[in-house]
C-alpha positions as CSV (number, residue, x, y, z in Angstrom):
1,X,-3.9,-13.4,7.9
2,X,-3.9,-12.0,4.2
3,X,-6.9,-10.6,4.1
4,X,-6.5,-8.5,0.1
5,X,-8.8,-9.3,-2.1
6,X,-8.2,-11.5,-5.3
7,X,-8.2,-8.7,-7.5
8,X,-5.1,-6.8,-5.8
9,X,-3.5,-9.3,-5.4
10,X,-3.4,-10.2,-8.6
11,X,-2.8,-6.7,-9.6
12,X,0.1,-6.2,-12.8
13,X,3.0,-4.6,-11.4
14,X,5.0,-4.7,-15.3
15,X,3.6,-3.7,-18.4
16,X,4.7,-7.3,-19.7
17,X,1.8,-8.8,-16.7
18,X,-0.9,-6.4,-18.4
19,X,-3.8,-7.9,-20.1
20,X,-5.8,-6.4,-22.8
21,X,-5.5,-3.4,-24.3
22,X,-3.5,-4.2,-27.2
23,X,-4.3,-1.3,-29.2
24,X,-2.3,0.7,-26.2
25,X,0.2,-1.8,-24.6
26,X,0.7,-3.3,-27.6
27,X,3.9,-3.8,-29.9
28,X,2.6,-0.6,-31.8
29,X,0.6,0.2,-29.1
30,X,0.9,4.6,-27.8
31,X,1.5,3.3,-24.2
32,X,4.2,1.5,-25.0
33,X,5.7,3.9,-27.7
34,X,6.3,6.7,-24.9
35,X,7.6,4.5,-22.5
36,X,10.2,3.0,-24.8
37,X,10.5,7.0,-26.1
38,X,11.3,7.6,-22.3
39,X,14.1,5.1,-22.1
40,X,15.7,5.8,-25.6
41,X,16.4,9.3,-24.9
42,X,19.1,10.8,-23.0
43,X,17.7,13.5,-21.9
44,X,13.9,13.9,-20.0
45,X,11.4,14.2,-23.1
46,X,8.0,14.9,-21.4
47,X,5.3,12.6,-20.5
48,X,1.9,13.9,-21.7
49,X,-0.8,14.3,-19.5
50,X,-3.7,11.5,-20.0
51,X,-7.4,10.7,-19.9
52,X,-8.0,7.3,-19.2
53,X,-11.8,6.7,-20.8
54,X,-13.1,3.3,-20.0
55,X,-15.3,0.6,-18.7
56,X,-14.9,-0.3,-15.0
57,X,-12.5,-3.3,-14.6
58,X,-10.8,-2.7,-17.6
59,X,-7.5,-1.4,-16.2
60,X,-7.3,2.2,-16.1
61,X,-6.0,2.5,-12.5
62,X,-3.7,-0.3,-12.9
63,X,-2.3,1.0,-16.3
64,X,-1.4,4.5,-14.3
65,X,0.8,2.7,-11.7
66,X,2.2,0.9,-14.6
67,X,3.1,4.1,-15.8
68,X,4.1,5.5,-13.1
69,X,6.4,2.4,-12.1
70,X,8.2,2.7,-15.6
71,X,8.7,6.7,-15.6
72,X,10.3,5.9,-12.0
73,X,8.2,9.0,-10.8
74,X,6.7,9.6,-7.6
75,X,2.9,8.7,-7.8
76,X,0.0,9.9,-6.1
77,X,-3.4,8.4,-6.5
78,X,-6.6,9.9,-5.2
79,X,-10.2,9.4,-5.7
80,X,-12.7,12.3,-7.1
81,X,-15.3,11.1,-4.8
82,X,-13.4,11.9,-1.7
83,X,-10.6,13.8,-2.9
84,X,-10.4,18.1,-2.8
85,X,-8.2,20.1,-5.5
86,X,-6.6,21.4,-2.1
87,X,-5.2,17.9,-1.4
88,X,-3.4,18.2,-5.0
89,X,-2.2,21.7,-4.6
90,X,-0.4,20.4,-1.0
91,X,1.2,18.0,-3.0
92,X,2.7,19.9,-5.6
93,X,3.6,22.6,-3.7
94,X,5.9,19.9,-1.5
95,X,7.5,18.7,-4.8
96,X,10.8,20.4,-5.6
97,X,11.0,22.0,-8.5
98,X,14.5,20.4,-9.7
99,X,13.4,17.3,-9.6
100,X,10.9,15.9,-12.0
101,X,7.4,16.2,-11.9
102,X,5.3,13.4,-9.8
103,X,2.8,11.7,-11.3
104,X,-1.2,12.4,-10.1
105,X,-3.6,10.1,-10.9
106,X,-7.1,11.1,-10.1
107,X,-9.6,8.1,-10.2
108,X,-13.4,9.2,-11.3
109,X,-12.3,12.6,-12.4
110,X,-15.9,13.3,-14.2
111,X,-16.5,14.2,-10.5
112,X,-14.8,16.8,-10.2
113,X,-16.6,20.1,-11.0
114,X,-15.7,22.9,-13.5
115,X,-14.0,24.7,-11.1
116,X,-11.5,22.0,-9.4
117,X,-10.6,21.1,-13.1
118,X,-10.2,24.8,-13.6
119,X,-7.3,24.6,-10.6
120,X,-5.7,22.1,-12.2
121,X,-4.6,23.7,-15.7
122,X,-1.6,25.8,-14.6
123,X,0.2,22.6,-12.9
124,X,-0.5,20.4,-16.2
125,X,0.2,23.4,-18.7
126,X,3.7,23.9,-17.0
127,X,4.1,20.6,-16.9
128,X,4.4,20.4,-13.2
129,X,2.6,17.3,-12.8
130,X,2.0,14.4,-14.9
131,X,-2.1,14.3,-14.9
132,X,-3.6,10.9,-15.4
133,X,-7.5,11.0,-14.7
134,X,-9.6,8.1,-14.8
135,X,-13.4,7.9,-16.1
136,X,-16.2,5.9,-17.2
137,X,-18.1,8.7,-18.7
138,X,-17.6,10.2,-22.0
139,X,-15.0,13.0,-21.5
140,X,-16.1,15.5,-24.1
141,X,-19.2,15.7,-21.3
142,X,-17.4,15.4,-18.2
143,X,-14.2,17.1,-18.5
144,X,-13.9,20.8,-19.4
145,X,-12.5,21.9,-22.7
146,X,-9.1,23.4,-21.8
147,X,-8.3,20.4,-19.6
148,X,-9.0,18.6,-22.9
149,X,-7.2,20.4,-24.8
150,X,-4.0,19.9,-22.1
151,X,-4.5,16.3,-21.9
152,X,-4.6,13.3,-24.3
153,X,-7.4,11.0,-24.2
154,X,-6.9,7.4,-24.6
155,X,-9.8,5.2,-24.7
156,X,-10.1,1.4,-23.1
157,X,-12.3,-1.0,-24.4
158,X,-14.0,-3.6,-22.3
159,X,-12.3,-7.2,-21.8
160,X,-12.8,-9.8,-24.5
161,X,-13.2,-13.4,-23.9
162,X,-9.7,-14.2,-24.5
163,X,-8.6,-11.5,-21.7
164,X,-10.9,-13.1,-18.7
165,X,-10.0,-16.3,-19.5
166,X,-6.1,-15.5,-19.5
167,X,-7.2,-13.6,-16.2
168,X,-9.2,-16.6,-14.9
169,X,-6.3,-18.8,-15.2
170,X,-4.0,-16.6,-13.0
171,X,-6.8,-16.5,-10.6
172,X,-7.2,-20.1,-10.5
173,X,-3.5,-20.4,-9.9
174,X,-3.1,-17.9,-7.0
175,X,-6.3,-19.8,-5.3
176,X,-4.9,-22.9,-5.7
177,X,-1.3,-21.5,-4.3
178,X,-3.0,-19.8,-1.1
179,X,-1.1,-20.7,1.9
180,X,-2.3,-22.2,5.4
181,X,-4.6,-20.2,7.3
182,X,-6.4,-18.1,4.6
183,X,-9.6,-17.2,5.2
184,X,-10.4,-18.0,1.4
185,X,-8.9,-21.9,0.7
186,X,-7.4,-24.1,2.6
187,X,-4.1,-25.3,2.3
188,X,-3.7,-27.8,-0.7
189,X,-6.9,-27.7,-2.1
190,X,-6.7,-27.4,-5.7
191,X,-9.7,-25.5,-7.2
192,X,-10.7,-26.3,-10.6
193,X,-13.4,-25.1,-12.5
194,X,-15.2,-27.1,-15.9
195,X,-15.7,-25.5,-19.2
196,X,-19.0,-24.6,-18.9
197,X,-18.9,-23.0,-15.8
198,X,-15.7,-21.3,-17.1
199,X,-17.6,-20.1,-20.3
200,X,-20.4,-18.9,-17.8
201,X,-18.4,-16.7,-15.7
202,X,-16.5,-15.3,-18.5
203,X,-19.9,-13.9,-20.2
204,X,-21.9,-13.1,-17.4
205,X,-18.7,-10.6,-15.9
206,X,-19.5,-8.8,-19.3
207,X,-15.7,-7.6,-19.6
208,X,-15.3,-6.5,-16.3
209,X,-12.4,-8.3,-15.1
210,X,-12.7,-7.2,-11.0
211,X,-16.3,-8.6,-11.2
212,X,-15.0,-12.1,-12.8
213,X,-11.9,-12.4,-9.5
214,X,-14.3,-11.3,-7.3
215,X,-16.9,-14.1,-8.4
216,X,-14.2,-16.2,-8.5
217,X,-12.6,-15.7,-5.3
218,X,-16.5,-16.1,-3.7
219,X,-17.2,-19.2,-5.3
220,X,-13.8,-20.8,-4.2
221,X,-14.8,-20.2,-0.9
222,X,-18.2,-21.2,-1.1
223,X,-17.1,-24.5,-2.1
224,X,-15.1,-25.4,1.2
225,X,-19.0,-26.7,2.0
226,X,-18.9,-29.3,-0.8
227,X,-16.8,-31.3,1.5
228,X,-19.9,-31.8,3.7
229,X,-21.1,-33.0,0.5
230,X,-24.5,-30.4,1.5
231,X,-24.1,-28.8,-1.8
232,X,-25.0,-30.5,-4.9
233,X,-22.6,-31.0,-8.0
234,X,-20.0,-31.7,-6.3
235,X,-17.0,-33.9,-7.2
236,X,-14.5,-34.9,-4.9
237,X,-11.5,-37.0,-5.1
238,X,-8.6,-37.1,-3.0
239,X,-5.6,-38.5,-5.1
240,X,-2.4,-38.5,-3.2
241,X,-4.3,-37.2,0.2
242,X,-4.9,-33.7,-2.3
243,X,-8.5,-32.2,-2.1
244,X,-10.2,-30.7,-5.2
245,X,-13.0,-28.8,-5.7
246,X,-14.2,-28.7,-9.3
247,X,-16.1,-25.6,-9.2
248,X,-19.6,-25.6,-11.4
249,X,-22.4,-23.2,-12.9
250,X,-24.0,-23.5,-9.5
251,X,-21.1,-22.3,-7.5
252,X,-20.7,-19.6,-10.2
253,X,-24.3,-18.6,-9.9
254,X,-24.3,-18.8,-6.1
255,X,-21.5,-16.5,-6.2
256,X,-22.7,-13.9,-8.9
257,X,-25.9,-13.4,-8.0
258,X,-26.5,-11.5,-10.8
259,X,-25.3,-10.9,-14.1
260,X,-22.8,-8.2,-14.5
261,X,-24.5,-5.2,-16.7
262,X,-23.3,-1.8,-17.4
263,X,-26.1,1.1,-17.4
264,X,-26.6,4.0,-15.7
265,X,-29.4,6.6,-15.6
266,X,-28.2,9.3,-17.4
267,X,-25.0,8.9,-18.4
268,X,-24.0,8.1,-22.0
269,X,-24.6,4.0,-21.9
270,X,-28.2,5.3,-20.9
271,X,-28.6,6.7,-24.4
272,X,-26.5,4.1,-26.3
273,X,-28.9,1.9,-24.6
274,X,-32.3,3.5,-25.5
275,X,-30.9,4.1,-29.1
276,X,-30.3,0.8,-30.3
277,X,-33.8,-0.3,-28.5
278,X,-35.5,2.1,-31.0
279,X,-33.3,1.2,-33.5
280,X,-34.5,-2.4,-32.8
281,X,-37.9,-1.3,-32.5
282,X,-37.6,0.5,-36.2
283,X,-36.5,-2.4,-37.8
284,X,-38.9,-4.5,-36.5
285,X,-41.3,-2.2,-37.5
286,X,-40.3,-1.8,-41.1
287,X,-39.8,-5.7,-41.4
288,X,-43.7,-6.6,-40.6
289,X,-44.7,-4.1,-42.6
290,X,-42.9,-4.6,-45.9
291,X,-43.2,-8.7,-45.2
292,X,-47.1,-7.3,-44.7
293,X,-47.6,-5.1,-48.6
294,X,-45.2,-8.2,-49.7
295,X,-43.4,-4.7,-50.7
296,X,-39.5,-6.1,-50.6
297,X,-40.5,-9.0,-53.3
298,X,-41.4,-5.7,-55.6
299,X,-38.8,-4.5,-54.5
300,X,-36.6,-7.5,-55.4
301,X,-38.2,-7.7,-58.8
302,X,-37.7,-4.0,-59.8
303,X,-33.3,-4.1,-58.3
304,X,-32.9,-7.6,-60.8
305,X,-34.9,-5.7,-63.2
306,X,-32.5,-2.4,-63.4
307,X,-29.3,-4.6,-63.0
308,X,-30.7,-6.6,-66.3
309,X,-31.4,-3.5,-68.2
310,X,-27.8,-1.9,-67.5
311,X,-25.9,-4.9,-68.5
312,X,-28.0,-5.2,-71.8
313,X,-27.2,-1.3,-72.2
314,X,-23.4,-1.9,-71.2
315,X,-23.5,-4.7,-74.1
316,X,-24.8,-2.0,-76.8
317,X,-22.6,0.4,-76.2
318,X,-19.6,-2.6,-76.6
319,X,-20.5,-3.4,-79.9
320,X,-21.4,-0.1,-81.2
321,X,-17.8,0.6,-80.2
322,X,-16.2,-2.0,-81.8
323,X,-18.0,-1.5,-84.8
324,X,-15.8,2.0,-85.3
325,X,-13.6,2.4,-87.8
């Protein structure tokens, strides 16, 4: 029994497979410039070291075994949260110095403290490991200076609508593919979803592209109770001795929950947050009370006024001009 969740499974395993991120894995994308730089040159040009900055579920972790696959290195991925600087020293003190330099990606870096980053800069400045850390918060906060100044940082942006839904319809397809005996579909159901509930999904996973397999993966199970017909909205038909489910909003909803927000308490999306509330606030403010002095059609009056008067000048000054010798 297969028991991996949608999400890994459907994990990119070729840069070609990744979505998003064009700015990066595009045809003029950086990614993709020093991997192609890798393969042109005869002899090893170095890999930088990387800081992956990004919203969860927008591909950091997969991008570094992307990497990592392409540079044909030997990768190592750890967590911050339960990972020790000790646990990187034993590695690169087992890697041979004639060969190249493995590949360390450390997930959540931000929480590592000064002094585990500190253990890391002699191993990244002689370029005995390729560093790739992974974080949601703002590096310029959670990552000390000379690690900084040793790594790139390379910024992810969250999924747009497009992305999910070309992810949504690999998911759909690997659902609809699942052998006999999973515990998620049973063999030969065909699990479809309609627009609306597509469209829902797609905003309410607010870029996050685990959260919208998850959902979807929940929901496609949730549905093998339609067939009892106990659920409402259901559609069945059974062309050709085939089941479909038509997954709806309700499915979606039953599966989600909740929507799908990023905050946190004090981290930078916090502030972003609180900022453009008082920002919204302001202008609200400002709004009732120039609609209340009836201030802005003064306003209005005075700017049509000024542009009048400097086009009559501009007009003067033509004819004065031509009237030269």
């Amino acid at each position: 029994m297969n028991t991996t969740p949608l999400p890994e499974k459907l994990r990119p395993k070729k840069l070609s497979e990744f979505v998003g991120q064009e700015h990066l894995v595009g045809k003029d994308g950086i990614i993709r410039k020093l991997l192609l730089a890798q393969r042109s040159s005869k002899s090893e040009v170095g890999f930088p070291s990387l800081i992956f900055w990004g919203p969860p579920g927008s591909g950091k972790t997969t991008l570094a075994r992307i990497i990592a696959s392409e540079l044909k290195r030997e990768f190592y991925e750890f967590s911050a949260v339960n990972t020790s600087s000790k646990d990187v020293q034993k590695i690169i003190s087992q890697t041979k110095p004639l060969f190249t330099s493995p590949l360390i990606f450390i997930d959540e870096i931000h929480r590592f403290n000064k002094a585990q980053q500190d253990k890391l800069l002699p191993y990244v400045e002689k370029g005995q490991i390729i560093l790739i850390g992974a974080t949601t918060e703002n590096p310029s906060f959670e990552v000390i200076g000379p690690l900084l100044s040793r790594c790139r940082v390379v910024t992810l942006n969250q999924l747009t609508e497009k992305d999910l839904g070309d992810i949504l319809n690999r998911g759909l397809k690997e659902v609809k593919d699942l052998p006999a005996g999973s515990p998620r579909v049973e063999a030969g159901r065909q699990v479809k979803i309609n627009s609306k509930a597509k469209s829902f999904l797609i905003e309410s996973s607010n870029g996050d592209a685990r959260v919208l397999l998850n959902v979807l993966e929940i929901a496609s199970n949730l549905s093998k109770q339609k067939e009892s017909g106990k659920v409402k909205g259901v559609k069945l038909y059974h062309p050709k001795g085939d089941i479909s489910s038509h997954l709806t909003i309700f499915d979606i909803e039953q599966a989600l929950q909740r929507r799908q927000l990023t905050f946190d308490k004090q981290g930078e999306e916090f502030y972003n947050v609180i900022s453009a509330f008082i920002k919204s606030m302001r202008a609200i403010m400002w709004m009732q009370l120039s609609i209340t002095s009836l201030e802005w059609l003064r306003q209005a009056k005075t700017h049509f006024t000024l542009q009048g008067a400097w086009l009559s000048l501009r007009l003067k000054i033509l004819e004065w001009l031509n009237q030269l010798p």
